[in-house]
C-alpha positions in Angstrom: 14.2 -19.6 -24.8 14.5 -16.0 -26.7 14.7 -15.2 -30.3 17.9 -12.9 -29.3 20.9 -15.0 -28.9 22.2 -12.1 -26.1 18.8 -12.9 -23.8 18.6 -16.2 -21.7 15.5 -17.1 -19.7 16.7 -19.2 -16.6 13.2 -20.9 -15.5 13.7 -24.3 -15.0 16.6 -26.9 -13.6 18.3 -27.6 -16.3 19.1 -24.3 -17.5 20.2 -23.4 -14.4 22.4 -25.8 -14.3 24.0 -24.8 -17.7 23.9 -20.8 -15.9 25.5 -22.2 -12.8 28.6 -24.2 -15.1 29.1 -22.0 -17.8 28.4 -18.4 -17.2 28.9 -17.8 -13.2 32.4 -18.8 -13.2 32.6 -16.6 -16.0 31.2 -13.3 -13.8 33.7 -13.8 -10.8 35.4 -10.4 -10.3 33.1 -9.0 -12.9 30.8 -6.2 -12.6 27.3 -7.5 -13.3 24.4 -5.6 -12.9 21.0 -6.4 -10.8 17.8 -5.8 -10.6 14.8 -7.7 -9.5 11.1 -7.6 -10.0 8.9 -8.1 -6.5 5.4 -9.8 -6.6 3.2 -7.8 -4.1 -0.3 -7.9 -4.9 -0.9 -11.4 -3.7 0.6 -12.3 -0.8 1.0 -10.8 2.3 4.9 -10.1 2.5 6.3 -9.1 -1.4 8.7 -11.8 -2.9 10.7 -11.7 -5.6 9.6 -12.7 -8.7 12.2 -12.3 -11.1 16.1 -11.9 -11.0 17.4 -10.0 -14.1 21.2 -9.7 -14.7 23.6 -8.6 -17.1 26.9 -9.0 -17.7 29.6 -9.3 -20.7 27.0 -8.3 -23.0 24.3 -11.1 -21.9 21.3 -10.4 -20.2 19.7 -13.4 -18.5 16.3 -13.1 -16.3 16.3 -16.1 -13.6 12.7 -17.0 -12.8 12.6 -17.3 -8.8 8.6 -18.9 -8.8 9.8 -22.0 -11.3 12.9 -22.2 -10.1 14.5 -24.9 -7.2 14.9 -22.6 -3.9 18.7 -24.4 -2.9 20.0 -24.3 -6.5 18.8 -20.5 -6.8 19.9 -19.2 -3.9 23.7 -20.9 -4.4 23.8 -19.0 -7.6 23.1 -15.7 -6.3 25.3 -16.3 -3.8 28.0 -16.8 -5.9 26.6 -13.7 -7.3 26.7 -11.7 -4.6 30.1 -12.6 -3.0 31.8 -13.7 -6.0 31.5 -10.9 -8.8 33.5 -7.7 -8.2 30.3 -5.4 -7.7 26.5 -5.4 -8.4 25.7 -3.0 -10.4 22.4 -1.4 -9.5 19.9 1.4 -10.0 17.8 2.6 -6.6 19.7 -0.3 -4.9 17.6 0.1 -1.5 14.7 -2.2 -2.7 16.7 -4.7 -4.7 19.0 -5.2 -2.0 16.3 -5.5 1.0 15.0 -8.0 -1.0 17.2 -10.0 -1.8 18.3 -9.8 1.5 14.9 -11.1 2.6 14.4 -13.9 0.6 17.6 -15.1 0.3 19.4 -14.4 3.6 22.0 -12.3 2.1 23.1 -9.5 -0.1 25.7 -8.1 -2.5 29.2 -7.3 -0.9 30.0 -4.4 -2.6 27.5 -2.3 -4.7 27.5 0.7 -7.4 24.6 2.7 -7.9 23.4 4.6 -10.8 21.0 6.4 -9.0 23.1 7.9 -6.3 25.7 9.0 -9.0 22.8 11.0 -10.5 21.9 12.6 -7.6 25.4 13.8 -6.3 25.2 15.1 -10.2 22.6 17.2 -9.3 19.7 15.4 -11.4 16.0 16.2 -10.0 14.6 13.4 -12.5 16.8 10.4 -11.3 14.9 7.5 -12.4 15.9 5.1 -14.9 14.1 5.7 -17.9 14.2 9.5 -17.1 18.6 9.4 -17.2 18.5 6.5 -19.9 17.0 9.1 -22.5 19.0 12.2 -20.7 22.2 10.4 -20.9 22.2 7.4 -23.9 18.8 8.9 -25.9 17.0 5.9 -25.2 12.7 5.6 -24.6 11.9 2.5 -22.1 8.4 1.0 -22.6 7.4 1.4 -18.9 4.3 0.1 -19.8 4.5 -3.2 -17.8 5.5 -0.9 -14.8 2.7 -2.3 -12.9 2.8 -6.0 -14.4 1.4 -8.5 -12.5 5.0 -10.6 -12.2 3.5 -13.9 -10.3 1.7 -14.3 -13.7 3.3 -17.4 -15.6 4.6 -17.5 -18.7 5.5 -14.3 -18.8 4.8 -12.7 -21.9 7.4 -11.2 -24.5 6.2 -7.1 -23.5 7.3 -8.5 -19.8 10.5 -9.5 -20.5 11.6 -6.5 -22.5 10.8 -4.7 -19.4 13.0 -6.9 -17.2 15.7 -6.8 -19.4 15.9 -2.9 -20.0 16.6 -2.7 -16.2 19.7 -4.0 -16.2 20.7 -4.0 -20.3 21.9 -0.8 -20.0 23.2 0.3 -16.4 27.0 -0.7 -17.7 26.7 2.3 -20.2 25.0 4.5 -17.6 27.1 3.9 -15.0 30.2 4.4 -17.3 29.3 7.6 -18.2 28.0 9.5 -14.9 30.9 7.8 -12.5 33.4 9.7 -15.2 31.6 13.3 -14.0 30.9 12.2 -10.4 34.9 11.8 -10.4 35.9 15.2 -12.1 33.1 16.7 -9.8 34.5 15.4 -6.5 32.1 13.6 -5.8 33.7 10.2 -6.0 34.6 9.5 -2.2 30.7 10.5 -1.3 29.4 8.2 -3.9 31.1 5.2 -2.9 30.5 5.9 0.7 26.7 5.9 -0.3 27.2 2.8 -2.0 29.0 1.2 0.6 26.3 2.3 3.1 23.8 0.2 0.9 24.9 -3.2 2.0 24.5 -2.6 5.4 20.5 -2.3 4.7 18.7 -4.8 6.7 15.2 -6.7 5.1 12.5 -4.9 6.4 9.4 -7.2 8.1 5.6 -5.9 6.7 4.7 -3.7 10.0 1.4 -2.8 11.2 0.5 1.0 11.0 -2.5 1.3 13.9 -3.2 4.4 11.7 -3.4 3.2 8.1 -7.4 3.1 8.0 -7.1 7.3 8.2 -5.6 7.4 4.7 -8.3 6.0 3.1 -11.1 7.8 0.6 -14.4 8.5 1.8 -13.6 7.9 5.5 -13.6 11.7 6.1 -17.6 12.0 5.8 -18.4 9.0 8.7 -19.7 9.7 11.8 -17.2 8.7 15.6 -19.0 5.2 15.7 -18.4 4.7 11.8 -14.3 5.3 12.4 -14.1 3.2 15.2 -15.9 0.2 13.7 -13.1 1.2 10.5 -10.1 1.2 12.9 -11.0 -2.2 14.3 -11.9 -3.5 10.9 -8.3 -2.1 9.8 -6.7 -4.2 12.3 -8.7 -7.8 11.6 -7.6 -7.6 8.1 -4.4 -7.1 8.6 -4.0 -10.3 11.1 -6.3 -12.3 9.0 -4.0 -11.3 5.9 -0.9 -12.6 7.7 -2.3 -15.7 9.4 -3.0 -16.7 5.5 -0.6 -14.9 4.0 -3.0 -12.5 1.5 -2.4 -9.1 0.8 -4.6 -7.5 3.0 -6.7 -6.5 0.4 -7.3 -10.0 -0.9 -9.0 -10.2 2.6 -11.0 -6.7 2.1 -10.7 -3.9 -0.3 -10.3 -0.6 0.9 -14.0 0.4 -0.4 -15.5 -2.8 1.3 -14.1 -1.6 4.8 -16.1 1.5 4.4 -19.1 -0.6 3.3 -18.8 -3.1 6.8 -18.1 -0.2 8.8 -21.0 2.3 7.6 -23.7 -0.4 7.4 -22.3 -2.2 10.3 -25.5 -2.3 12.4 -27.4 -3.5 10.0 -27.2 -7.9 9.2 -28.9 -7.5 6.5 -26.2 -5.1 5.0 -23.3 -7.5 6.3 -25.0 -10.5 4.9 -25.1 -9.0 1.4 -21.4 -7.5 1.8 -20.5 -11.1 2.5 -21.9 -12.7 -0.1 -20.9 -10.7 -2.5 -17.2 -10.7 -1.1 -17.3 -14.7 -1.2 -15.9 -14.2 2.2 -15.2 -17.8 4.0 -14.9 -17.3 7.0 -14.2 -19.9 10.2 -16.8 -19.1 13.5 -13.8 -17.8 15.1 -13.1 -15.2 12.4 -16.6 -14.4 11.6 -17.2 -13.7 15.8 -13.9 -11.2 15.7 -15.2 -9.8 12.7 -18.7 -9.2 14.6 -17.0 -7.4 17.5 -15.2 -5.3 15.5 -18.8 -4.5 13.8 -20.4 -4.3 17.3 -18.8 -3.5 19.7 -15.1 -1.9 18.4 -12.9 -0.2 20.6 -12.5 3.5 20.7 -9.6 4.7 18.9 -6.6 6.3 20.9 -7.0 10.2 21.0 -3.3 10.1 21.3 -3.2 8.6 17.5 -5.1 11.0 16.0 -2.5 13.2 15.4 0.5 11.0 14.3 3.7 11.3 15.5 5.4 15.2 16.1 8.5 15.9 16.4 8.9 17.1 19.9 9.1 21.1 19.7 13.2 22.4 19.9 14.2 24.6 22.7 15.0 28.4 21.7 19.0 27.7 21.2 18.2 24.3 18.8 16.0 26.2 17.0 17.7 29.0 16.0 20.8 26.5 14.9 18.2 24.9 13.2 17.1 27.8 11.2 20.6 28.3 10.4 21.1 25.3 9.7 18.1 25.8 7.1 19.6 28.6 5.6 23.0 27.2 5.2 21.7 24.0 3.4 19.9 26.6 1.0 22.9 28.3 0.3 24.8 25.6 -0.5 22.5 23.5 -2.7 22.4 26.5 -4.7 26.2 26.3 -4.7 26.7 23.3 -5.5 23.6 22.3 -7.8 22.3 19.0 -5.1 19.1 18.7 -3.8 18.3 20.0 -0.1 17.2 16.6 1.0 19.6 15.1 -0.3 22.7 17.2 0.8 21.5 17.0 4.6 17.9 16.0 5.2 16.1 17.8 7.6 16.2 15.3 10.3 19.7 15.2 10.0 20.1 18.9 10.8 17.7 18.7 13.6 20.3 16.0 14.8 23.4 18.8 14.4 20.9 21.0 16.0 20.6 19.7 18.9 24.3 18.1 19.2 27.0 20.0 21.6 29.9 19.5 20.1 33.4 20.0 21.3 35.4 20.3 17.8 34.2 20.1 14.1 35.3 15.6 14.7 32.3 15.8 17.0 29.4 15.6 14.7 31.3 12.1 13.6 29.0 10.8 16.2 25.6 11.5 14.5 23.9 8.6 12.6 23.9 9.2 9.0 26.6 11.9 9.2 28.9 10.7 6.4 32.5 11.2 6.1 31.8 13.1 3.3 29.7 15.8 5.2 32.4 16.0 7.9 35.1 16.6 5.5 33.1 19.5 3.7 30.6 20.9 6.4 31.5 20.3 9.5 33.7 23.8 10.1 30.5 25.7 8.9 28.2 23.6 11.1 30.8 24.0 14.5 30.5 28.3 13.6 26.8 28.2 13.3 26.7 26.2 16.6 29.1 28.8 18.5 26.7 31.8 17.3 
C-alpha cells in the first residue's frame, strides 16, 4: 500500500494476516520499536488510532479503526511478550494506552526519552534530539492530525512513520553515553518502572470549569450555574461517549450560564448548538440553569499541601539546597533528579539508617545508592 518498499500499511484482514505469518515470527527476541497515535477529539475516552512499528529496517503502521479487534490484539500481544524490548520514546502514554485498549503492555521497555534526560538534555522531545543527535528536521506538522480521519493521507503517514523510523539510531547512540556516564543501572530501572503503569480511566475534575477564558468577569450566580453546567456535560459526554465538548464548547458554557435566565437566550443557544436533547436531559440541563447548587467554598482553593512542621521544613529547605547543588554537579534537571514531592517525602521520613529511605514510593535504587548518605546527614542536622 506505499510507494516505499520499507513502509507497509496494515489496514485490513488480509494484510494482517500476511504481518501476523511472515514478519512477527520474524521480531521475536528483537527489539522493535513503538509508538502509537491516540484519537481524542471525538469520543469521550481517547483510543488508539494507529500502531506504528519498526523493526529490521521495516516500518509498518497497523490501522486499529479498520482493523478486526481479536486478530489485532493477538499480534500485539505477540508483540509485546514476544520481542526482546519495545523500543519507545515518552513511553508513559504509549504504554497506558495500549494497556487500556488492549488489556496489556510491553514486558520490557527502552526509552529514548529517559536516556536523554539522565544525559542532561532540557529539550528531550523527539524531533528536538532527532536533529541534536542524527541532524534530522521532522515535519510535525500533522502534530495535531485528526487520526480517526480515514484514509489517511500521505503527510499523515510520514508522520507516523518518523516516530518510530528512527528511535533504533537514537537509542543506539545515547544508551552508549548513558553507559560511560553511569547512568545505565538508573536508566533501566526507569524503564523497568514503565511497565508497571496502570491505564488511567477519564476522571472528573469538580474544578475544571475555573480554568476556562472569560469566566473571571461573571458575577457568584453566573459561576454556579457554570460549575453545574460543567458537571452535566461531563455525564452527558460519557453516557454517549462524546468528548465533552462535542456536548458543549467551552465558549457555549459561558453563553448558558451568563444568559441563563433568560429563555429566549437558551432557545437561540440551542438552536444554534443543534442540541437534541431527551425531556430528561433538557429538565437536568434547566436546573442547572435555574436553580444550580452553590459551589463548595472548600474547592475554591484546590488542593494544598498541608503546611510542614518547623523540623520537616528546614530538612526540606536542605533538601532544596542539596538538589541544587547537585544538578549543578551533575548536569540533570531538578525535577527530574528528585521532584519536589519526593523530597517533601524524605522530609518528613525518620529514618533509622541511610536503607531506610528504601521505603518511600518512587525512591529508586538508584537514589539510595547515590544520595541516601547525604540525605541521612541532612536529616541528623
Amino acid at each position: 500500500m506505499s510507494a516505499d518498499p520499507r513502509l507497509f500499511l496494515i489496514d485490513d484482514i488480509d494484510a494482517l494476516g500476511r504481518f501476523t505469518s511472515s514478519v512477527l515470527p520474524e521480531l521475536e527476541g528483537a527489539c522493535v520499536a513503538l509508538d502509537i497515535e491516540e484519537e481524542n477529539t471525538l469520543h469521550f475516552r481517547p483510543r488508539v488510532a494507529l500502531v506504528q512499528i519498526s523493526a529490521r529496517g521495516r516500518d509498518f503502521i497497523l490501522d486499529p479503526l479498520r482493523l478486526p479487534s481479536d486478530p489485532l490484539s493477538s499480534a500485539l500481544e505477540f508483540l509485546c511478550f514476544g520481542a526482546g524490548c519495545m523500543l519507545l520514546h515518552g513511553a508513559r502514554n504509549d504504554i497506558v494506552g495500549i494497556k487500556r485498549d488492549f488489556g496489556f503492555g510491553p514486558h520490557r521497555v527502552r526509552d529514548t526519552q529517559i536516556c536523554a534526560r539522565f544525559l542532561g538534555f532540557r529539550a528531550f522531545g523527539l524531533a528536538a534530539l532527532l536533529e541534536a543527535e542524527l541532524g534530522l528536521s521532522l515535519d510535525k506538522t500533522e502534530r495535531r492530525s485528526d487520526w480517526s480521519e480515514r484514509p489517511l493521507s500521505p503527510a499523515q503517514l510520514a508522520y507516523a512513520r518518523a516516530d518510530t523510523a528512527h528511535l533504533h539510531e537514537l537509542d543506539a547512540r545515547l544508551r552508549e553515553r548513558v553507559s560511560q556516564a553511569g547512568w545505565l543501572d538508573a536508566v533501566e530501572e526507569e524503564e523497568e518502572a514503565m511497565t508497571a503503569l496502570a491505564p488511567e480511566d477519564v476522571t472528573f475534575d469538580p474544578d475544571g470549569w475555573r480554568r476556562i477564558k472569560k469566566r473571571g468577569a461573571m458575577e457568584d450566580a453566573e459561576k454556579d450555574r457554570l460549575a453545574a453546567l460543567w458537571a452535566w456535560r461531563h455525564r452527558l459526554a460519557e453516557t454517549y461517549n462524546l468528548n465533552p465538548t462535542k456536548v458543549l464548547p467551552p465558549w457555549a458554557l459561558v453563553q448558558f450560564a451568563g444568559y441563563g435566565r433568560l429563555p429566549s437566550a437558551r432557545s437561540s443557544l440551542w438552536t444554534a448548538l443543534g442540541l437534541r436533547l431527551g425531556p430528561d436531559e433538557r429538565q437536568e440541563l434547566e436546573h442547572c440553569l435555574t436553580k444550580p447548587p452553590r459551589r463548595a467554598s472548600a474547592q475554591s482553593g484546590g488542593s494544598r499541601t498541608p503546611r510542614l512542621a518547623p523540623a520537616a521544613s528546614q530538612r526540606l529547605e536542605a533538601l532544596m539546597a542539596w538538589r541544587h547543588h547537585e544538578a549543578e554537579r551533575s548536569g540533570l534537571e531538578e525535577g527530574w533528579l528528585a521532584p519536589r514531592h519526593l523530597l517533601e517525602a524524605i522530609a518528613l521520613h525518620r529514618a533509622n539508617s541511610p536503607e531506610d529511605f528504601a521505603s518511600i514510593p518512587e525512591v529508586r535504587r538508584w537514589r539510595i545508592a547515590r544520595y541516601a548518605e547525604d540525605w541521612w546527614r541532612i536529616g541528623k542536622r
